[in-house]
N, C-alpha and C positions, 0 to 999 in steps of 0.2 A: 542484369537479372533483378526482379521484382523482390524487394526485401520480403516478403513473405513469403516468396518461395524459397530465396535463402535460406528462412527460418527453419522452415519445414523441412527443409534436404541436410539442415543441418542438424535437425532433432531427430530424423532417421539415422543418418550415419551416426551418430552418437548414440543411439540407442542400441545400435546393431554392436558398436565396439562394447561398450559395456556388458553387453548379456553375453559376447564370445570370448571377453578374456577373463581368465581367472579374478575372481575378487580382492585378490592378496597380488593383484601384480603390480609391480613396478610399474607399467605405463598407465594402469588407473589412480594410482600414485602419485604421479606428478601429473596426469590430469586437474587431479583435485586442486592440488597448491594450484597449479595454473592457472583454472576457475577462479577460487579465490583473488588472485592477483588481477584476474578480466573485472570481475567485482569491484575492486578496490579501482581500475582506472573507470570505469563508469562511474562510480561515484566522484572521481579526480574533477569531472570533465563537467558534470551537471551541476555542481554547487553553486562556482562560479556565474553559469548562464543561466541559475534560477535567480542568484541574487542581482544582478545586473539588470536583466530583464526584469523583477519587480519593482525596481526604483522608476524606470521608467513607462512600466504599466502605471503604477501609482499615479505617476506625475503626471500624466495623459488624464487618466481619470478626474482624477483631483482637478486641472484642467476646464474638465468639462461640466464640473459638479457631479458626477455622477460615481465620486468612489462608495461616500456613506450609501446610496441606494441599492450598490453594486454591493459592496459586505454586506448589509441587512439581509438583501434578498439572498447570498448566499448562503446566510447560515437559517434561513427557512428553509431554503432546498435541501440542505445535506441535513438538517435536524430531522427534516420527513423521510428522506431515503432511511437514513440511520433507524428508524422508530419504525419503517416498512418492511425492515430484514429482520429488527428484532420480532417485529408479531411474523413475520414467516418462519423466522426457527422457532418459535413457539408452535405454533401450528405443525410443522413439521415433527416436531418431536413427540407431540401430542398422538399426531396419525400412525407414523411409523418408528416402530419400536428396533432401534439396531441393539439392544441387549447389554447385558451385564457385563464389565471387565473385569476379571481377577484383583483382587486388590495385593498388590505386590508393592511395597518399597522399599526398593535397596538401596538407596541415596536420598537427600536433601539437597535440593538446587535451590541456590540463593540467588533471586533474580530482583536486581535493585529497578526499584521504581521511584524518579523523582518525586517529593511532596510538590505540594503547591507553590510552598513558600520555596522550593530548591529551583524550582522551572522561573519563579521570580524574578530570582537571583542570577540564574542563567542569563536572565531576558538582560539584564540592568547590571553588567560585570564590574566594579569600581573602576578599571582601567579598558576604555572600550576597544582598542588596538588587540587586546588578551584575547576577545574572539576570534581572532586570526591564528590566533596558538592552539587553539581549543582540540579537543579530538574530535574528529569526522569518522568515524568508525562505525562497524554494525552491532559496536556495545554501546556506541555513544553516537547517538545521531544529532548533534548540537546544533541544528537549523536555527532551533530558535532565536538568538541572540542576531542572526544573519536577517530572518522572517522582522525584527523590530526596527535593526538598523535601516531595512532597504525600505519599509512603512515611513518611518521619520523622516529619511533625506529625500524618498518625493515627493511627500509630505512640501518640505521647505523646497523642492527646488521653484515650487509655485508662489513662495513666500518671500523671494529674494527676486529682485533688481533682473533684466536679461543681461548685463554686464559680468552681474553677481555670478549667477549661473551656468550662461550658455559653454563657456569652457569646459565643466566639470560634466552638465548634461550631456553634451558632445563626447565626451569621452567614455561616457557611462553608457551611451548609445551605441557608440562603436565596438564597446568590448562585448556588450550584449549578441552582437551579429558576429561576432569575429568567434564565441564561443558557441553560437548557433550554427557557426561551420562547421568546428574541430567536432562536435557532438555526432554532423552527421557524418563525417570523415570516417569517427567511428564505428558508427551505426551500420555502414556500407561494410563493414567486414565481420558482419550478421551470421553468416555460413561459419564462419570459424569460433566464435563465440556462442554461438548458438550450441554447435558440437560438444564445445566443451563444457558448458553449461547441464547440459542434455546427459553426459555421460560420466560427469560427476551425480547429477543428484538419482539417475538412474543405482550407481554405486551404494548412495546412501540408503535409498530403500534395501536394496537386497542386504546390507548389514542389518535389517530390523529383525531381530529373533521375534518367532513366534508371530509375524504379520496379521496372519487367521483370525489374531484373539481381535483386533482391533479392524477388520476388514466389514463387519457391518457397519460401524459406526463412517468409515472410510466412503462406503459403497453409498450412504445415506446422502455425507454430505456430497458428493459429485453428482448425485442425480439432482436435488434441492437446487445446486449448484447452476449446475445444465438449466436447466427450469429455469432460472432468475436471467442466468444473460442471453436464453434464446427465445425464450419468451417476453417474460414482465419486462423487461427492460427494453426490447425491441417496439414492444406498445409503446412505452411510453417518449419514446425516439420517434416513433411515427406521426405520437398524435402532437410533439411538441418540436417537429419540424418542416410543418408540412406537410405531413404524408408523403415523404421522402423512403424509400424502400432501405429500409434498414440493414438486412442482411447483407446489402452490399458495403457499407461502412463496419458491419461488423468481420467481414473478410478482411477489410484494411488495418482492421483494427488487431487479427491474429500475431502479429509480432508483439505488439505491447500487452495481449494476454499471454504469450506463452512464454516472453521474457519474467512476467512476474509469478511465472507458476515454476520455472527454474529458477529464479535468483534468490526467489521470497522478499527481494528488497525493494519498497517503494519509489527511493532512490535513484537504484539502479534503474529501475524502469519508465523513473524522468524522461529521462533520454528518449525513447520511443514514445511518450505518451507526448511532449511536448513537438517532436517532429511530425507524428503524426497526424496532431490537432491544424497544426500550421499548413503542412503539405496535404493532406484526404480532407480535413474538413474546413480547411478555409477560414482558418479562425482566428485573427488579429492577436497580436500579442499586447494589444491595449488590454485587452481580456486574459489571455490566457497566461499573460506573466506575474499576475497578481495571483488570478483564482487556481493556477496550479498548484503552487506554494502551497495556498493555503488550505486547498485540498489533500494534499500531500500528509500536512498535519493534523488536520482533524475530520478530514472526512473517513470516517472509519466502521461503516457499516457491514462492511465484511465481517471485521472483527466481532461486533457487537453477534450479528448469526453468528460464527461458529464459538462467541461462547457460552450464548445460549444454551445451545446445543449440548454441547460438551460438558457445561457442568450439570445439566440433566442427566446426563449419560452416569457421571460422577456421583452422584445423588444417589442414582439407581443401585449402581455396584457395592453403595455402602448399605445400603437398607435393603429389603422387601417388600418395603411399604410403599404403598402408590405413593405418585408424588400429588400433593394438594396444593389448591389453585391459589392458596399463599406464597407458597415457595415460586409457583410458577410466575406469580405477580412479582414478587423479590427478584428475583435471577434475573427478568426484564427489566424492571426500572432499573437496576443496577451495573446491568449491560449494558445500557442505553448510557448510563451518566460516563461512564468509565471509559466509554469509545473516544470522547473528545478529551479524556484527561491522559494522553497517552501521545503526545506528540514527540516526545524523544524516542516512542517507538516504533520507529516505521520497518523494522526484521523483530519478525515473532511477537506482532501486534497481540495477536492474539492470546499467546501462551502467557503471558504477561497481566490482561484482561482474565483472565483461567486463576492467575496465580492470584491477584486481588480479593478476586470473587469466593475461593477457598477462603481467603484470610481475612473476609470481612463475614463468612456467614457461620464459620467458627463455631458448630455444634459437630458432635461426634468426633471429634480430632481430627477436622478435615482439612485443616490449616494446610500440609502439604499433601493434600490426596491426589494435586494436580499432576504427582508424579507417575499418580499411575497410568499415564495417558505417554509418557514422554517417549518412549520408542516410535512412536507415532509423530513426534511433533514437527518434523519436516513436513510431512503431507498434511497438516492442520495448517499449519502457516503458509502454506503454497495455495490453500485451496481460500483461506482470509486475505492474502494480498492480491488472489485475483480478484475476485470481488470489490474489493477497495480500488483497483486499478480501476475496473470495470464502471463505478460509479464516477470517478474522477471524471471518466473520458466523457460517459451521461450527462453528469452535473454541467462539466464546462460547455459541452456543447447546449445543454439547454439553456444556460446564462450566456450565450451569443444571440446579441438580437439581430443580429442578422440572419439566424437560421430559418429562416420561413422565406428568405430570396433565393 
């Protein structure tokens, strides 16, 4: 059976289970952990054959001379996607008004965001073996230290002797494919992860007291949403492969969207986005073992729209006053910079991006006003890591020059 219909047959039964058992039951209960622990081996499985497979994308490239041209032109492409969803949530918000939220805060969530100088420090550990100790978690997404080692030693593997190298590159070769198996081993049992995925985060909405209050802003972002990946993005698929019939790559692409609109995690959704690429779109891993990673970590245009958006929303709830086309120019620029400085956040990109944005624009005591939005925040986060999925799979496939054969 076709992993997207998997998907789909497993996002119905799990939907069906969750709306017919009690909220408070025991088997949505150990759903949940269960989910959680599906999460935790997706992430098991990916790290490993992101890091492997970029030492030896690097070294391909490197190779051929074509890394530096390869990251240049990447970070033009993801700077412009990035700077084309912030002027669409702009736009978007401008047009249509999803309304005032109650300003309600009964807590203070403290959401640590590394400085510059701490992601540094991450990058460059005194003792570089301690990356392997590190945590890999969805509070601590520690790529990067993994993102600098596997640069460096493809780096060198083109720097060193074939005697030097060919043993360590052979081996680095081999584990790359051997963890491009176990991923899709995993992958293939889609139907049951899928379910359970499906019927937890179905659970967590219906915990959301009071949904109603936050259902226009909800209903805003899904249609904008809807818009960007079945429109804008299919244009620009078509005109930058060919004129290859998009929709048909965006059917194949249904698993790796609806894995990251259940999981919320970039991570997790490796996995598909990297089999995907390989198997529906034909896309070398001289390419896509570099530029996934590093999409992974800074392509974050999703985020940058929904906090656009959102902290307009915020804005509105605390004042009565129209919003002026300063604030509106602030929340942008500052959207736009914040997307790329957020790579240890790839769960709750967004809410994160939300919480800065409060604590850098610090009039009216709005430092924590992002709270008011937090019964919501599942589905803000679910609806930013499509998006970002969404550009990833775009991006890569437009920096494949082979797309136009």
């Amino acid at each position: 059976m076709k992993t997207s219909v998997q998907v789909l047959l497993g996002i119905i039964a799990g939907t069906v289970l969750a709306l017919l058992l009690p909220i408070n039951s025991i088997v949505l209960q150990i759903i949940n952990e269960t989910s959680t622990t599906i999460i935790s081996m997706g992430r098991y499985i990916i790290l490993p054959l992101l890091f492997f497979s970029m030492m030896v994308s690097v070294s391909q490239l490197q190779r051929s001379k074509l890394l530096a041209k390869n990251t240049f032109k990447l970070i033009g492409i993801t700077s412009m996607f990035t700077l084309s969803m912030v002027i669409v949530g702009v736009i978007s918000v401008l047009i249509y008004s999803s309304g005032q939220i109650p300003v309600v805060i009964d807590g203070i969530q403290n959401i640590n965001i590394p400085s510059f100088k701490d992601i540094v420090a991450l990058s460059f550990p005194n003792n570089i073996f301690s990356i392997f100790q590190g945590e890999f978690s969805s509070q601590n997404n520690q790529f990067i230290p993994f993102f600098i080692l596997a640069l460096i030693l493809g780096i060198f593997f083109t720097r060193c002797s074939r005697e030097e190298v060919e043993p360590t590159y052979n081996l680095v070769d081999s584990l790359s494919r051997i963890f491009f198996k176990i991923n899709q081993y995993f992958y293939n049992l889609s139907f049951l992860w899928s379910l359970l995925l499906t019927a937890s985060y179905i659970t967590k909405i219906r915990n959301i007291l009071d949904l109603s209050i936050f259902l226009p802003l909800i209903i805003m972002l899904i249609i904008i949403s809807s818009i960007i990946i079945f429109v804008f993005f299919p244009v620009i698929f078509f005109f930058t492969s060919g004129k290859k019939n998009p929709f048909k790559y965006i059917f194949l692409e249904i698993p790796s969207l609806m894995t990251a609109i259940l999981s919320g995690d970039l991570f997790f959704t490796g996995t598909a986005i990297t089999l995907g690429q390989k198997k529906d779109f034909k896309i070398k891993r001289t390419y896509s073992g570099f530029n996934i990673p590093f999409l992974t970590l800074f392509s974050k245009g999703g985020t940058a729209f929904v906090s656009v958006i959102t902290f307009v929303v915020i804005l509105k709830s605390y004042s009565s006053l129209d919003i002026t086309a300063s604030q509106i120019l602030w929340v942008s620029v500052f959207s736009f910079i914040i997307s790329f400085c957020l790579p240890t956040k790839t769960i709750g990109s967004s809410i994160s991006s939300l919480y800065i944005l409060c604590s850098l624009y610090g009039y009216g005591g709005m430092e924590d006003s992002f709270i008011i939005l937090s019964p919501a925040f599942p589905i803000i986060a679910s609806i930013a890591t499509l998006l970002n999925t969404a550009s990833i799979i775009l991006i890569n496939t437009i920096m494949d020059p082979e797309r136009n054969n």
